[in-house]
N, C-alpha and C positions, 0 to 999 in steps of 0.2 A: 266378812265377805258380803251379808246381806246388806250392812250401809250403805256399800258402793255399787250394786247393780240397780240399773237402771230399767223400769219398768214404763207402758205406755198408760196416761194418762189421760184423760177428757176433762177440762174446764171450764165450763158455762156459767154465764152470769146473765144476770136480769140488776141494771142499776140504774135507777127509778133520776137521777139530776146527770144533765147532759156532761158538766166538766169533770163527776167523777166519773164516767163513763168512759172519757175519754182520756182521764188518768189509767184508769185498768186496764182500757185496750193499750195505752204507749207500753204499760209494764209488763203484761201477757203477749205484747210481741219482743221481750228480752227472753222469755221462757220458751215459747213453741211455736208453733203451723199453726197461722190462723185457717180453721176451716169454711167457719161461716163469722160472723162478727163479734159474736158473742161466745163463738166456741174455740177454744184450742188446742190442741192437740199435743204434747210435753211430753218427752222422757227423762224421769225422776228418781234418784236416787230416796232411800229414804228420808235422809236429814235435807236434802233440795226441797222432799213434795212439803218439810214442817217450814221451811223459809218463804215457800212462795206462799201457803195458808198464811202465813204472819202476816208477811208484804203488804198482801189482798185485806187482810183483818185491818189494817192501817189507813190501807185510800176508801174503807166503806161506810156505810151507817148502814148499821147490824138493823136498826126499825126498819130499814126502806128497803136495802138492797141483799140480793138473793144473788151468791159466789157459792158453785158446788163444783167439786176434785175429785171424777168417777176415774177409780183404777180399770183397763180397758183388759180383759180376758185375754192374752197372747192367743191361744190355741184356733182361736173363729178366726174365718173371714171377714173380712170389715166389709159389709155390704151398703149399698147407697141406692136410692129411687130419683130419675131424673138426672138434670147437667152430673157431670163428675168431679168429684171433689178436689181432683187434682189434672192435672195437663196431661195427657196420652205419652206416657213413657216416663214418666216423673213416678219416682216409687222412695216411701219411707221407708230408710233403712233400717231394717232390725223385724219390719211387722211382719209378724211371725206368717198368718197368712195371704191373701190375694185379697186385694181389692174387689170384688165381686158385684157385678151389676146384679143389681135388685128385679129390673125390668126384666131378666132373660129370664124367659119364658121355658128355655130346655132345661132349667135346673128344678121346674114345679114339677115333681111327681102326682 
């Protein structure tokens, strides 16, 4: 049971030569939501998150370039500062919490 459920993801890169950069982003937008360019956003079974690590192990050089695959807390809010990360009524299904503006000022105790 635990091979198959799917948990949310965060994958960020830093890849220092334009054309693999541009191989990771074609191959990371087969996997998830891109959020920002270098980040995106995946829900991964466990044997899925060891396939797309291979994938990425394959288009990189391990001296130059920096590929990291943060498992994302279910239980938070996904919070943001500034534009929003998604379009006003666009919601990923399954996140456990709300999207939550950073800037709102009623939720600073």
């Amino acid at each position: 049971m635990a091979q198959t459920r799917r948990t949310p993801h965060l994958v960020c890169y830093d890849i220092c030569e334009p054309r693999r950069l541009a191989r990771v982003h074609r191959r990371m937008k087969r996997w998830g939501l891109p959020l920002q360019y270098s980040v995106f956003y995946c829900w991964l079974t466990p044997p899925e998150h060891n396939r797309l690590a291979q994938e990425l192990a394959e288009l990189i050089d391990r001296k130059a370039d920096d590929v990291r695959i943060y498992a994302v807390q279910e239980s938070r809010p996904t919070r943001w500062l500034g534009r929003r990360p998604l379009p006003e009524g666009v919601q990923l299904l399954g996140l456990a919490g709300p999207w939550q503006d950073g800037d709102d000022q009623s939720s600073a105790a």
